[in-house]
Backbone of each chain as ProteinMPNN parsed JSONL, in Angstrom:
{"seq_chain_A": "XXXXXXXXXXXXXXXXXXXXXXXXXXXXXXXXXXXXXXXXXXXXXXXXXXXXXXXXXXXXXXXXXXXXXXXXXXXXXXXXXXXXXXXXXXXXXXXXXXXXXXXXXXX", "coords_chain_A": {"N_chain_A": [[-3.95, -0.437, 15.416], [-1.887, 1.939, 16.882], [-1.683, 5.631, 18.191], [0.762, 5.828, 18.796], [2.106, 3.603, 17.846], [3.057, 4.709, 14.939], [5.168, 6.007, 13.14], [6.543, 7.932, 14.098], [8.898, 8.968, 14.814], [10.896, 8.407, 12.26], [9.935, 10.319, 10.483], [10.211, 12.837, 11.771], [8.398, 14.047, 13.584], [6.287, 14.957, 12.059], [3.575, 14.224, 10.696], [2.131, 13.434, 7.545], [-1.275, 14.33, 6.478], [-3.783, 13.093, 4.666], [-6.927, 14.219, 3.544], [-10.321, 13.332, 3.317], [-13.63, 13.156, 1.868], [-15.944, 11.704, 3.594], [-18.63, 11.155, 2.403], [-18.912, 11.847, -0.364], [-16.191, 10.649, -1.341], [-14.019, 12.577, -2.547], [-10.952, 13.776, -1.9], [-9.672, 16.238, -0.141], [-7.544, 18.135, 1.068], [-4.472, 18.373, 1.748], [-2.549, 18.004, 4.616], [-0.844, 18.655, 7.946], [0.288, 16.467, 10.586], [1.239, 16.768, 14.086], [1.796, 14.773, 16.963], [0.522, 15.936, 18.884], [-1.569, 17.016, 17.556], [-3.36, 14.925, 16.406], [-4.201, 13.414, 18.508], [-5.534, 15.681, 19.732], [-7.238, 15.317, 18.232], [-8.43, 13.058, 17.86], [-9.536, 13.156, 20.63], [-11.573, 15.235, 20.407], [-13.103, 14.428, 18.413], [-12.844, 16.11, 16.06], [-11.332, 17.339, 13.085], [-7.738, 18.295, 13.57], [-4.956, 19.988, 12.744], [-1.13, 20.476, 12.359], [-0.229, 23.476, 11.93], [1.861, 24.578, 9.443], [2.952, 27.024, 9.073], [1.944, 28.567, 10.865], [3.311, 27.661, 13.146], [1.853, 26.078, 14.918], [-0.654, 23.815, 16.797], [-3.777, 23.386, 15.175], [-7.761, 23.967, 15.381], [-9.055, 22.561, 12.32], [-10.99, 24.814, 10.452], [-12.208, 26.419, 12.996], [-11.451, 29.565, 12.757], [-13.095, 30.204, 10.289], [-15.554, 28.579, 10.531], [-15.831, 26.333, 8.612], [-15.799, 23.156, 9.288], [-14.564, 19.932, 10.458], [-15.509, 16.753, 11.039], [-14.391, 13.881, 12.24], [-14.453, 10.634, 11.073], [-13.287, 8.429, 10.348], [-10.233, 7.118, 11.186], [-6.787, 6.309, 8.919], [-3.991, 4.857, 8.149], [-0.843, 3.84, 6.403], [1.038, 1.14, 5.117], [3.742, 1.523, 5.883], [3.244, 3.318, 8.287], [3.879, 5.692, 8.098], [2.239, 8.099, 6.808], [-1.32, 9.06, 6.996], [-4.855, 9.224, 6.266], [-7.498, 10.902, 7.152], [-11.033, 10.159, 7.282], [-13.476, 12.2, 7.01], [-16.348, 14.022, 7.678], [-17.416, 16.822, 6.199], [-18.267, 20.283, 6.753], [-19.276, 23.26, 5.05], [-17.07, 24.293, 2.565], [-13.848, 22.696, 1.889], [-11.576, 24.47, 1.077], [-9.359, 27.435, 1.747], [-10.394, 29.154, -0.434], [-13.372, 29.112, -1.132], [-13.572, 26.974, -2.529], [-14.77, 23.715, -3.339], [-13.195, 21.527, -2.626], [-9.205, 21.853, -2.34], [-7.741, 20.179, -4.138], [-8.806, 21.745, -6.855], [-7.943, 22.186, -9.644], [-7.182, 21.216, -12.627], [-3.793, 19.739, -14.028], [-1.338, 19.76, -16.667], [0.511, 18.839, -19.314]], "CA_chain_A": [[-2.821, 0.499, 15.288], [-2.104, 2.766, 18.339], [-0.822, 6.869, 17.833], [2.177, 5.385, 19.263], [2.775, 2.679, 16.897], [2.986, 5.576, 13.974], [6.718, 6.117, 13.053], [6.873, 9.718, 14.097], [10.624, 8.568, 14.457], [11.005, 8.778, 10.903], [9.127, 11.572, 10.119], [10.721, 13.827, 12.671], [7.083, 14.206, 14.615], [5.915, 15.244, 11.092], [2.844, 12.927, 9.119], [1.088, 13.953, 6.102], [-2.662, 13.454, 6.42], [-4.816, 13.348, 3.249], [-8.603, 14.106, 3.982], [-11.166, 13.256, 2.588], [-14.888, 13.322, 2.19], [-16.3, 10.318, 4.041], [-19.578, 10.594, 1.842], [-18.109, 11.848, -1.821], [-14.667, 10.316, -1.452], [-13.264, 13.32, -2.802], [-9.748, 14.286, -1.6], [-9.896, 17.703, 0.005], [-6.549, 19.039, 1.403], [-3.252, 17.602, 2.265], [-2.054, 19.152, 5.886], [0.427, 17.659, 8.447], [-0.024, 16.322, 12.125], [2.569, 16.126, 15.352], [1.546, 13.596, 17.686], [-0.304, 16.242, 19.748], [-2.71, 17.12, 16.808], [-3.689, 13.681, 16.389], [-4.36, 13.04, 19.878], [-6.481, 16.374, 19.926], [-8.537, 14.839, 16.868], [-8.865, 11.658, 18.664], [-10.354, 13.249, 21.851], [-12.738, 15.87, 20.147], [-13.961, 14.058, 16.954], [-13.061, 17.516, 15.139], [-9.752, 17.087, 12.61], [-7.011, 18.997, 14.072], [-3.128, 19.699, 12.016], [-0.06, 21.202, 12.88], [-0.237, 24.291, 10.66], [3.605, 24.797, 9.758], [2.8, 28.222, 8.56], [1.094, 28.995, 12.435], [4.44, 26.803, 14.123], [1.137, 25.075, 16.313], [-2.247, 22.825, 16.084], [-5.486, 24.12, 14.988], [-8.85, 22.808, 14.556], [-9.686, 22.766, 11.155], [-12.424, 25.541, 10.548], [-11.906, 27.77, 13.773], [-12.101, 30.488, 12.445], [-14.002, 29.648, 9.027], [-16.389, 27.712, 10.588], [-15.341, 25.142, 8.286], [-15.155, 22.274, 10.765], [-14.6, 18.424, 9.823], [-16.301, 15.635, 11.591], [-13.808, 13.09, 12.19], [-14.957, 9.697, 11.168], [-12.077, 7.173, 10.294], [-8.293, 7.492, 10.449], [-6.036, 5.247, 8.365], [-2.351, 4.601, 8.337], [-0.49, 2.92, 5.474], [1.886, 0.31, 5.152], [4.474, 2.355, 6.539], [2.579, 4.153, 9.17], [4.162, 6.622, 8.021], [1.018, 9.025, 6.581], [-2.648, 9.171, 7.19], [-5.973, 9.536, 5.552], [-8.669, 11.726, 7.57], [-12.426, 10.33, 6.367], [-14.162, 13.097, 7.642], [-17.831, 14.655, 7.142], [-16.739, 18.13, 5.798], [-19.271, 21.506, 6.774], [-18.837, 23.773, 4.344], [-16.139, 24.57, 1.523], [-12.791, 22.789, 2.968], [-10.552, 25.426, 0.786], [-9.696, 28.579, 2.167], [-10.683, 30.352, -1.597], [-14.363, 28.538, -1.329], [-14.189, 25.823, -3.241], [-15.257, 22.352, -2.34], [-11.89, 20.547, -2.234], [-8.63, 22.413, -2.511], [-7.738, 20.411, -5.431], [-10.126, 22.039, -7.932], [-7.113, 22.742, -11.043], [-6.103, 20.187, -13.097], [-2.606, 19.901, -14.455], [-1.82, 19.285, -18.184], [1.694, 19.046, -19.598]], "C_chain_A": [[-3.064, 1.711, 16.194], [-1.076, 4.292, 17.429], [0.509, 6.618, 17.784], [2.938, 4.806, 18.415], [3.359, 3.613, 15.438], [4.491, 5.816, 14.102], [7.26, 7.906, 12.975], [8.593, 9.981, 14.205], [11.276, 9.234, 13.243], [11.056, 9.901, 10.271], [9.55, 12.901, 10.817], [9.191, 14.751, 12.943], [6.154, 14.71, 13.441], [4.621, 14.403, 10.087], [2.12, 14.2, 8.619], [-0.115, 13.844, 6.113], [-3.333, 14.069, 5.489], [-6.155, 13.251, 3.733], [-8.914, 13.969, 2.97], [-12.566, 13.061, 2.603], [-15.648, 12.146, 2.533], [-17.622, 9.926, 2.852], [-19.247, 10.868, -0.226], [-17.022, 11.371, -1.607], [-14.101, 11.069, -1.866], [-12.27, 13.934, -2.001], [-9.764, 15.749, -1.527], [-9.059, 18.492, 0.218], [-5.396, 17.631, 1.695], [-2.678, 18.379, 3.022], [-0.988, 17.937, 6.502], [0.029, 17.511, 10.478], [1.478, 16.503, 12.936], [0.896, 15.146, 15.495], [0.433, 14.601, 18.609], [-1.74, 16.556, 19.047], [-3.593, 15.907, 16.52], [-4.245, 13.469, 17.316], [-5.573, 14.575, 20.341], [-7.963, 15.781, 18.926], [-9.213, 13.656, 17.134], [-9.867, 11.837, 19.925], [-11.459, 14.662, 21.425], [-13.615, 15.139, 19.179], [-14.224, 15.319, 16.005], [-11.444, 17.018, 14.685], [-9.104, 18.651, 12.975], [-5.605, 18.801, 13.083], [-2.603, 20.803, 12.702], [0.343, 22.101, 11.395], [1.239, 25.088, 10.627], [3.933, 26.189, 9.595], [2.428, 29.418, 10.044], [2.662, 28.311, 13.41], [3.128, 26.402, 15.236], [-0.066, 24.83, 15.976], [-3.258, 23.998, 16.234], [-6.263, 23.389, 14.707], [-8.857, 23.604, 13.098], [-11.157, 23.793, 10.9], [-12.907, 26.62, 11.574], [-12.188, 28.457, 13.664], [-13.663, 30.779, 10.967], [-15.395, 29.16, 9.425], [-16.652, 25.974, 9.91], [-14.995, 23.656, 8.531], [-15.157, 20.866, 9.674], [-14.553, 17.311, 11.204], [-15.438, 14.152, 11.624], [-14.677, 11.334, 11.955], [-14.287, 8.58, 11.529], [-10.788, 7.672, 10.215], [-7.524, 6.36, 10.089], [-5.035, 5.717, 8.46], [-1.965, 3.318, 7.257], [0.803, 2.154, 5.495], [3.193, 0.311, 6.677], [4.441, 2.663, 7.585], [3.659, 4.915, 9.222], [3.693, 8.176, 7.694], [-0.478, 8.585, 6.914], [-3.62, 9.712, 6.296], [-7.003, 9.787, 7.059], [-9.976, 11.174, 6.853], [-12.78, 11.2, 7.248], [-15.726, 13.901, 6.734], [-17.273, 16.27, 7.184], [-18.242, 19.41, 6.027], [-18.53, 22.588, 6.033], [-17.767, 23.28, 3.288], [-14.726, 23.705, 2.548], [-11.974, 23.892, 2.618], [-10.916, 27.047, 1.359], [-10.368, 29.911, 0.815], [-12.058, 29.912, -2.006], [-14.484, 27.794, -1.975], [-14.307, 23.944, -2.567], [-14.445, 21.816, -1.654], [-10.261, 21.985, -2.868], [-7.806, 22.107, -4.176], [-8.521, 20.679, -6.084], [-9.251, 22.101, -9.047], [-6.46, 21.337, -11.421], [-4.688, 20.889, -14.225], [-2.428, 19.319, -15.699], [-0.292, 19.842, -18.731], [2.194, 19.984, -20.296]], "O_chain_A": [[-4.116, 2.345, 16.276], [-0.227, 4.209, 16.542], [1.299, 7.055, 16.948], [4.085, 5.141, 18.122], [4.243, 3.001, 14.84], [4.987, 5.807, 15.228], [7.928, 8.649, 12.256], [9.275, 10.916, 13.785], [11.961, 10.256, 13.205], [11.99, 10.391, 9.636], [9.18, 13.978, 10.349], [8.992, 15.899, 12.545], [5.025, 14.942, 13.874], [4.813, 14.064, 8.92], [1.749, 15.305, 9.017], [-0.31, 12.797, 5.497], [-3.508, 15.284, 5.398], [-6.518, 12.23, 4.318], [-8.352, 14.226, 1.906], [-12.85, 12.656, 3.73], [-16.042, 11.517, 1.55], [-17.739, 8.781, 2.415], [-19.423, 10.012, -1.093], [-16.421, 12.414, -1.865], [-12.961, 10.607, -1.823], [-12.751, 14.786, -1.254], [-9.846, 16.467, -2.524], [-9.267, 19.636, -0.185], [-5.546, 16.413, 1.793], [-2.213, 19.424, 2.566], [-0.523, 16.91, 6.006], [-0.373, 18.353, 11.281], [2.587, 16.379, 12.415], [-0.159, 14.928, 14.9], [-0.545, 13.998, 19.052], [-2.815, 16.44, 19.635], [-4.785, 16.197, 16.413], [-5.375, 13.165, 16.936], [-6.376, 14.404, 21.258], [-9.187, 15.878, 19.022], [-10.324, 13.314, 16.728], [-10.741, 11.031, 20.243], [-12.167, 15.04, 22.359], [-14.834, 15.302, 19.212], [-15.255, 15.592, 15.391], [-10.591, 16.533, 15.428], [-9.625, 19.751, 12.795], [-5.226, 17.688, 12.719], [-3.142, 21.704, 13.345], [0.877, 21.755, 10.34], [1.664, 25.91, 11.439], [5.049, 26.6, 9.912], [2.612, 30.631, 10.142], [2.804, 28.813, 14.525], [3.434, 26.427, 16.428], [-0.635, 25.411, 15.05], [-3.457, 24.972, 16.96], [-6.082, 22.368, 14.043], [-8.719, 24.801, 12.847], [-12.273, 23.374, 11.209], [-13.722, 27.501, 11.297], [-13.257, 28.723, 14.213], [-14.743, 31.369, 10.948], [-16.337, 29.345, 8.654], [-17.234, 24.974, 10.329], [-14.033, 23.083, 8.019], [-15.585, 20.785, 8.523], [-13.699, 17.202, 12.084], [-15.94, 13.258, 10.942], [-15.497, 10.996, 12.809], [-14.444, 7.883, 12.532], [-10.329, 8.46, 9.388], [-7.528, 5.401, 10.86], [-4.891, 6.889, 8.81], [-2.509, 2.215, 7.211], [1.729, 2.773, 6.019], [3.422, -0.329, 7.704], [5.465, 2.456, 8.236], [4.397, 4.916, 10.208], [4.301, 9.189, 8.04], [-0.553, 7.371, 7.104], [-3.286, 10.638, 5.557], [-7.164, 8.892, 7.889], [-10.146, 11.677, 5.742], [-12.387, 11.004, 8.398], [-15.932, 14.169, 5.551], [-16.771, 16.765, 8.193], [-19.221, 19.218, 5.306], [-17.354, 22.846, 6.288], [-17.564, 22.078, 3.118], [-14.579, 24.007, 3.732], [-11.502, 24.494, 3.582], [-11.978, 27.664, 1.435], [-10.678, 31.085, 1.017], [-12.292, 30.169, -3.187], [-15.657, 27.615, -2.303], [-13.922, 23.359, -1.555], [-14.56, 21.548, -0.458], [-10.481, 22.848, -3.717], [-7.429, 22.916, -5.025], [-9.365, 19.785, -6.134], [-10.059, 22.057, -9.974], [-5.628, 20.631, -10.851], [-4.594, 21.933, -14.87], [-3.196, 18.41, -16.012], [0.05, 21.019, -18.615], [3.41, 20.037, -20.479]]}, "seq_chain_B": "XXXXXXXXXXXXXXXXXXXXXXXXXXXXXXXXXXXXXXXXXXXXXXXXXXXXXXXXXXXXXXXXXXXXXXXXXXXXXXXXXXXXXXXXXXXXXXXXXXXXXXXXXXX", "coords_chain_B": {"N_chain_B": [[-3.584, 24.634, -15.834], [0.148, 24.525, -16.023], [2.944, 22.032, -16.068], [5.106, 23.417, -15.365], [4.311, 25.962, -13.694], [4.136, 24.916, -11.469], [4.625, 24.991, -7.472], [7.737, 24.355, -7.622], [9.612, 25.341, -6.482], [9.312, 26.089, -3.813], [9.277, 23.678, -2.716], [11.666, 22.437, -3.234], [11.877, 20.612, -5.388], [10.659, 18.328, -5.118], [7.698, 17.142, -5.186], [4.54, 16.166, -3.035], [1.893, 13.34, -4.042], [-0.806, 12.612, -4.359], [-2.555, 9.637, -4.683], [-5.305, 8.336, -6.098], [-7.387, 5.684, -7.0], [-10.002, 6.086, -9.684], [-12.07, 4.977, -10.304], [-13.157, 3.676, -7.709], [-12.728, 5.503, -6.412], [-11.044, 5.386, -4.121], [-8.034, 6.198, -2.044], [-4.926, 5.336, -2.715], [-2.198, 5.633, -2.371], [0.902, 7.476, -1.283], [2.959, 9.46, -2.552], [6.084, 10.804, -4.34], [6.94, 12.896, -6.936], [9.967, 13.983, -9.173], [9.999, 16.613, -11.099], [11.211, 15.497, -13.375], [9.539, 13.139, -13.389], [6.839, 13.557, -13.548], [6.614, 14.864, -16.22], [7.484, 12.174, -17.26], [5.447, 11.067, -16.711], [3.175, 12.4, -17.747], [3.987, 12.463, -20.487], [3.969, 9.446, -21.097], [1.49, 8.453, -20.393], [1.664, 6.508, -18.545], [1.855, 6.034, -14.441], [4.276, 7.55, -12.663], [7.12, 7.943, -10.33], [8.922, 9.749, -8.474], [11.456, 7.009, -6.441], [12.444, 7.995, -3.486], [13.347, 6.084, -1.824], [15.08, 4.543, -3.755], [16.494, 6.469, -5.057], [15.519, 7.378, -7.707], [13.23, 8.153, -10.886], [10.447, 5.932, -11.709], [8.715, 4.078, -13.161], [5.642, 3.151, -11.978], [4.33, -0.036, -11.13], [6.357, -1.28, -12.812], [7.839, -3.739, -12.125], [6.404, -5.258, -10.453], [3.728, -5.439, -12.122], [1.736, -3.912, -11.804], [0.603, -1.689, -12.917], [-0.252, 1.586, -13.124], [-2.892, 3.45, -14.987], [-3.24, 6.947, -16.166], [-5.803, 9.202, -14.973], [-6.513, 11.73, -14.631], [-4.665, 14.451, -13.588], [-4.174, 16.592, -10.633], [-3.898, 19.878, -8.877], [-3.293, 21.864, -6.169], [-4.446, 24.477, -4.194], [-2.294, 25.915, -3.768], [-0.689, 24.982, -5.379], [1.389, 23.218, -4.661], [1.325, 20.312, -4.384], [-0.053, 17.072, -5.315], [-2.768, 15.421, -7.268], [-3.148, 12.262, -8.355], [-5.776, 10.741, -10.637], [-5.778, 7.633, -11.273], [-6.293, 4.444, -13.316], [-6.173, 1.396, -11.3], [-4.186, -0.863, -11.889], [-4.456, -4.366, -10.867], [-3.627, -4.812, -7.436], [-2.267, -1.98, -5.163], [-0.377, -1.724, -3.303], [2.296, -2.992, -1.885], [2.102, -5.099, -0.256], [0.317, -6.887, -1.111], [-2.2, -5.487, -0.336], [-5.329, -3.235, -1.637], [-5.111, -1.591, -1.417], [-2.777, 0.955, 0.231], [-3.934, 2.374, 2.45], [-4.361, 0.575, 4.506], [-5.077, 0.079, 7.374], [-6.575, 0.629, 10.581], [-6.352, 4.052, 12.365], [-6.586, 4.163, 16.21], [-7.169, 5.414, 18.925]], "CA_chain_B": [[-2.244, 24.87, -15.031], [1.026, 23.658, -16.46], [3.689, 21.81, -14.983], [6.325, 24.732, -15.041], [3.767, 26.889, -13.029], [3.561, 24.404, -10.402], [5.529, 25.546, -7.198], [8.8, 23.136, -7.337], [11.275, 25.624, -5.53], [9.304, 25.937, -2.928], [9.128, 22.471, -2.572], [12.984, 21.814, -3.727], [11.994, 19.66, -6.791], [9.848, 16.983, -5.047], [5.976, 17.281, -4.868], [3.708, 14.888, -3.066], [1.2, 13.14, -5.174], [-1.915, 11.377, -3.56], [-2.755, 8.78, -5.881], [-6.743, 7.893, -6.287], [-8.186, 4.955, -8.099], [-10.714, 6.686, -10.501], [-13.583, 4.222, -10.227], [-13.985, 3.675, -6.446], [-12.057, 6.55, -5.238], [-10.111, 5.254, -3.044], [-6.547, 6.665, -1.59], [-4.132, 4.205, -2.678], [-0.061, 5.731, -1.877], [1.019, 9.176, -0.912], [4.436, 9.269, -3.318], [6.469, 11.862, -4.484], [7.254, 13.515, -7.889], [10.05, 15.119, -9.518], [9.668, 16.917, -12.554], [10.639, 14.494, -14.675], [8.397, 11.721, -12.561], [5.446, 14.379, -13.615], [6.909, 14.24, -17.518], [7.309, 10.873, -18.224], [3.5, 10.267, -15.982], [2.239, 13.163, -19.089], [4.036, 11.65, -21.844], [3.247, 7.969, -21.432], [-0.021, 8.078, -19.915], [1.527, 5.945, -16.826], [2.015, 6.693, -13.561], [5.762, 7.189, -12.43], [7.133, 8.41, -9.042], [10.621, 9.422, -7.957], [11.189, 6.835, -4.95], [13.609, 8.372, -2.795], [14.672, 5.142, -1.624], [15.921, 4.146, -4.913], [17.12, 7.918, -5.851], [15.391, 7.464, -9.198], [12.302, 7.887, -11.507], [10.494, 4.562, -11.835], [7.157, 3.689, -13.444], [4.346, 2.032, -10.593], [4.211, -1.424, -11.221], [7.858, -2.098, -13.699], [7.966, -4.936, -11.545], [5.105, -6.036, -10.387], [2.874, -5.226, -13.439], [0.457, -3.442, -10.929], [0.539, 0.019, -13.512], [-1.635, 2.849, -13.445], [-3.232, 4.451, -16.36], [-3.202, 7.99, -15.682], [-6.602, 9.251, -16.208], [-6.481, 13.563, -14.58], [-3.57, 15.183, -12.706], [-5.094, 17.759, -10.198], [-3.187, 20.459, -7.913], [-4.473, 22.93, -4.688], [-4.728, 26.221, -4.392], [-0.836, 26.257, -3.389], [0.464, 24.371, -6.359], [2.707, 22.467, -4.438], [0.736, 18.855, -3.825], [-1.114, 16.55, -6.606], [-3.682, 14.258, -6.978], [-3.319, 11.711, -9.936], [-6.658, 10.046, -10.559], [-5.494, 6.514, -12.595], [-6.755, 2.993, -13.323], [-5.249, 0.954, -10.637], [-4.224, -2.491, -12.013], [-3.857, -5.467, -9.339], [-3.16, -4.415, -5.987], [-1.658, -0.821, -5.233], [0.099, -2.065, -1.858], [3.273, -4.415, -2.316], [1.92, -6.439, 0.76], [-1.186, -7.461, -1.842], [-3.778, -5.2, -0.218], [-5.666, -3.225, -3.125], [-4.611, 0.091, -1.185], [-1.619, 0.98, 1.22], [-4.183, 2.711, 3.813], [-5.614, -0.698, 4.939], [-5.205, -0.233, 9.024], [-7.203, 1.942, 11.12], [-5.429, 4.182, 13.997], [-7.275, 4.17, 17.014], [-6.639, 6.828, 20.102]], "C_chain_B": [[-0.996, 23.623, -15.553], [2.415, 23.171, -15.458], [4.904, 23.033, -14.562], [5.136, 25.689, -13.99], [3.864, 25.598, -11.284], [5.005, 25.299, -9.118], [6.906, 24.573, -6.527], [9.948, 23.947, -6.587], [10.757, 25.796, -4.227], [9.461, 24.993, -2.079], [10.465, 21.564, -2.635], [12.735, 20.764, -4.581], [11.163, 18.509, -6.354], [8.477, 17.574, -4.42], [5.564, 16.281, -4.475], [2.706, 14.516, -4.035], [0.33, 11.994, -4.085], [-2.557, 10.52, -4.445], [-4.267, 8.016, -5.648], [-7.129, 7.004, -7.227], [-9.737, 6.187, -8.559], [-12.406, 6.323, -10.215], [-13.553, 4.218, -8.871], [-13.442, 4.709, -6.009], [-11.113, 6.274, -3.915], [-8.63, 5.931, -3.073], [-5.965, 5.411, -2.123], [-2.764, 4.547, -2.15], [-0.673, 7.353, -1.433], [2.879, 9.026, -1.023], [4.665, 10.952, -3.363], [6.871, 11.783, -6.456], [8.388, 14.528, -8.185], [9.734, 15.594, -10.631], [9.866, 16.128, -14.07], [9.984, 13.573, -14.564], [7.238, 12.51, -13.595], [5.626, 14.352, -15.187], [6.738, 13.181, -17.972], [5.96, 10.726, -17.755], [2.802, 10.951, -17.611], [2.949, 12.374, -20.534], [3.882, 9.73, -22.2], [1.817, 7.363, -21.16], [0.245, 7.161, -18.831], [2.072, 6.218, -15.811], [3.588, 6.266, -13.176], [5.708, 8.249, -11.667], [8.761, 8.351, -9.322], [10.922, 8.776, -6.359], [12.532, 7.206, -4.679], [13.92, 7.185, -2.138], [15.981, 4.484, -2.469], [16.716, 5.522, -5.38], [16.95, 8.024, -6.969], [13.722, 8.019, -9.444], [12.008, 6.643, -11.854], [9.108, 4.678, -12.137], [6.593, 2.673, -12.207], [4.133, 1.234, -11.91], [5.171, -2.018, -12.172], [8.0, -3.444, -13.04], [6.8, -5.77, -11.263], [3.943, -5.882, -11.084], [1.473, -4.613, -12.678], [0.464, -1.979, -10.995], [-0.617, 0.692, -12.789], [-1.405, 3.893, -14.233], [-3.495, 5.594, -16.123], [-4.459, 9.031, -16.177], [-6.473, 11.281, -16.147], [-5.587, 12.966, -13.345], [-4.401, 16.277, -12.367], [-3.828, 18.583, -9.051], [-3.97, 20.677, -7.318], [-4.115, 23.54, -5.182], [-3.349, 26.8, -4.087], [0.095, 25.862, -4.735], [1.674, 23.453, -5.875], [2.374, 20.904, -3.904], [-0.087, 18.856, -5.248], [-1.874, 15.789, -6.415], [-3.82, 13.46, -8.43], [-4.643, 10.763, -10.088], [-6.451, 8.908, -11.594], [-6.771, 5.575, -12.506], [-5.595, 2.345, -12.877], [-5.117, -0.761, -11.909], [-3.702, -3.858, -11.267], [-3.866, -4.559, -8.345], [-2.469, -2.871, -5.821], [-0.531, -1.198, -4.228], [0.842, -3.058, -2.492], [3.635, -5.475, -1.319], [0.579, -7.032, 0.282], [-2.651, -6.961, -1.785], [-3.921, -4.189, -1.67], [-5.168, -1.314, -2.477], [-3.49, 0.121, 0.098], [-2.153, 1.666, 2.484], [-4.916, 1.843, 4.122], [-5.406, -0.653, 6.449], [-5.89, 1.375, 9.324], [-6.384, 2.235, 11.893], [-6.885, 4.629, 14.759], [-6.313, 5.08, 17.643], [-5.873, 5.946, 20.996]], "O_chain_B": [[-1.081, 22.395, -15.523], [2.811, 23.738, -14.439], [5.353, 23.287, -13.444], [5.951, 26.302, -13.301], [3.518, 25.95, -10.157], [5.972, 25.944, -9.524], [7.051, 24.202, -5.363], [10.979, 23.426, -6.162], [11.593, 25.692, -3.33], [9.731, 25.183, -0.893], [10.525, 20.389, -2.274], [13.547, 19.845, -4.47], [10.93, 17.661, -7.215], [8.32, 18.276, -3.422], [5.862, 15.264, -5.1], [2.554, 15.321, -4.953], [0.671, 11.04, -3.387], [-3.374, 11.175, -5.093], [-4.237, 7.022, -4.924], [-7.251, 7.445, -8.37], [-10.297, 6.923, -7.746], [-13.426, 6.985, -10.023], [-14.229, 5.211, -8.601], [-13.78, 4.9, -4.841], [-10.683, 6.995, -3.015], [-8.124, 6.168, -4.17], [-6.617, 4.385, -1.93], [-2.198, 3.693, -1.469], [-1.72, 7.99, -1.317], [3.727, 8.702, -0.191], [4.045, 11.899, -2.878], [7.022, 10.729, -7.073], [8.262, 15.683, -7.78], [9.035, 14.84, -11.308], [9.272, 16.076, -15.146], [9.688, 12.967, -15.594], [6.81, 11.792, -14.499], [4.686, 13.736, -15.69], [6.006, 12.973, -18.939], [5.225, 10.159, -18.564], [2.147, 10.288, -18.416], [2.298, 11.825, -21.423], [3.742, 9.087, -23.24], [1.245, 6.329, -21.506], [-0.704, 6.885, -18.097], [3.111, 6.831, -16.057], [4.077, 5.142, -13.289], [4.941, 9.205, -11.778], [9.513, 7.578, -9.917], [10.787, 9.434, -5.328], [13.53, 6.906, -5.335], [15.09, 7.235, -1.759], [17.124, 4.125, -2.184], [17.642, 5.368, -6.177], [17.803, 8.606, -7.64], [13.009, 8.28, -8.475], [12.932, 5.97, -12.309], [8.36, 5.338, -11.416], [7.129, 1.678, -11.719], [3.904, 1.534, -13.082], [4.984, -3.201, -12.458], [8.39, -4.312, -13.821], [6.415, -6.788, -11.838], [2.963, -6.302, -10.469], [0.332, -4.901, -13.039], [0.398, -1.169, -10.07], [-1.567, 0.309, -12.105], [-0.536, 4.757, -14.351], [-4.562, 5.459, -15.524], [-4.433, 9.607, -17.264], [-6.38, 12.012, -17.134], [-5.58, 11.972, -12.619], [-5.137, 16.882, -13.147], [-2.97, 17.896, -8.496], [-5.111, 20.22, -7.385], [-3.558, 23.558, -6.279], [-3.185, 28.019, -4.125], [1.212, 26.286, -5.032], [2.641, 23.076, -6.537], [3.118, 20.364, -3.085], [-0.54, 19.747, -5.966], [-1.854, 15.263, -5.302], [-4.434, 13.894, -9.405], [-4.436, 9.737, -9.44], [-6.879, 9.102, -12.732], [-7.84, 5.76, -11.924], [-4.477, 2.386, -13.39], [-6.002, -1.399, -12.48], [-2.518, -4.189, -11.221], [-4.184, -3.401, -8.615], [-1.98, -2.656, -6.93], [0.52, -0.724, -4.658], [0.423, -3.828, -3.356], [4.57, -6.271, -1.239], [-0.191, -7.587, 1.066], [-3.677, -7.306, -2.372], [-3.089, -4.195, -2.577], [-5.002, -0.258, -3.087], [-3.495, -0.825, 0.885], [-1.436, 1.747, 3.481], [-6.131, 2.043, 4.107], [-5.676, -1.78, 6.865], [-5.849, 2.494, 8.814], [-5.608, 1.397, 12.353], [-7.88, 5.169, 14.276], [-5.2, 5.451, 17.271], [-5.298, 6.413, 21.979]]}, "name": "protein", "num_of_chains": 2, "seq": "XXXXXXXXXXXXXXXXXXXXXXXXXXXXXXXXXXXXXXXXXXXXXXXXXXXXXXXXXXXXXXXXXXXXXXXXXXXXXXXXXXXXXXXXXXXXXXXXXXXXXXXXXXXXXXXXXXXXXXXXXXXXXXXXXXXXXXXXXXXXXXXXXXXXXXXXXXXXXXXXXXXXXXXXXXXXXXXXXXXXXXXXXXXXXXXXXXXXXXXXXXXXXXXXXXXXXX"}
């Protein structure tokens, strides 16, 4: 499965990518790619998103130091979203904690 | 954190939801939730999604008996994304694989 093949069509240049910790499997953030963030993450081996809040790509960790170690990228059924395995340095959340979900929810 | 705190207007009523088998950790979907998806998931103990193709609330697996038992609901630090950690049963993927991110993307 090529960047290309990815249905950015759909998505209006928009995917979802779920990281996660290549060696805990724990689920760390949910951010969003274009096609050019992807393609930066592909040619550094550092995860890169399109921070919608910034209107343009960043590496992950930049400023933080925070960086993530690209390992594997998946694409589901669809290829319409992505999963990030990545080796995580440091905290990924910006409020220090391991994973951004840390709160569970309870009716 | 309860579901009324979560943040659904920012979001206009639909939250993503990254859905984790419990025991291996794996990613299995990347669905959506509305508030009553996130209700009936807390009052039956199984997992239910609003698919916007259908324009409804629908329990995972009514059809293909491939539930999940809902074991923790988790947010971020935004409140506006989830992570449901179930017990998958059968397959998660409705092309038979056991998860919907089964292809790698390459550069």
């Amino acid at each position: 499965m090529k960047i290309n093949e990815l249905d950015w069509e759909k998505m209006k240049g928009l995917l979802p990518v779920i990281t996660q910790e290549v060696n805990t499997l724990e689920v760390l953030t949910l951010a969003y790619v274009n096609r050019e963030a992807l393609e930066k993450t592909f040619e550094t081996g550092w995860a890169h998103y399109y921070r919608r809040s910034h209107g343009k790509v960043m590496k992950k960790g930049v400023t933080s130091g925070n960086v993530q170690r690209i390992v594997k990228v998946l694409t589901d059924c669809d290829n319409d979203s992505l999963v990030y395995l990545v080796e995580q340095t440091g905290p990924a959340c910006h409020l220090g904690e391991r994973t951004c979900f840390h709160k569970q929810v309870e009716a």
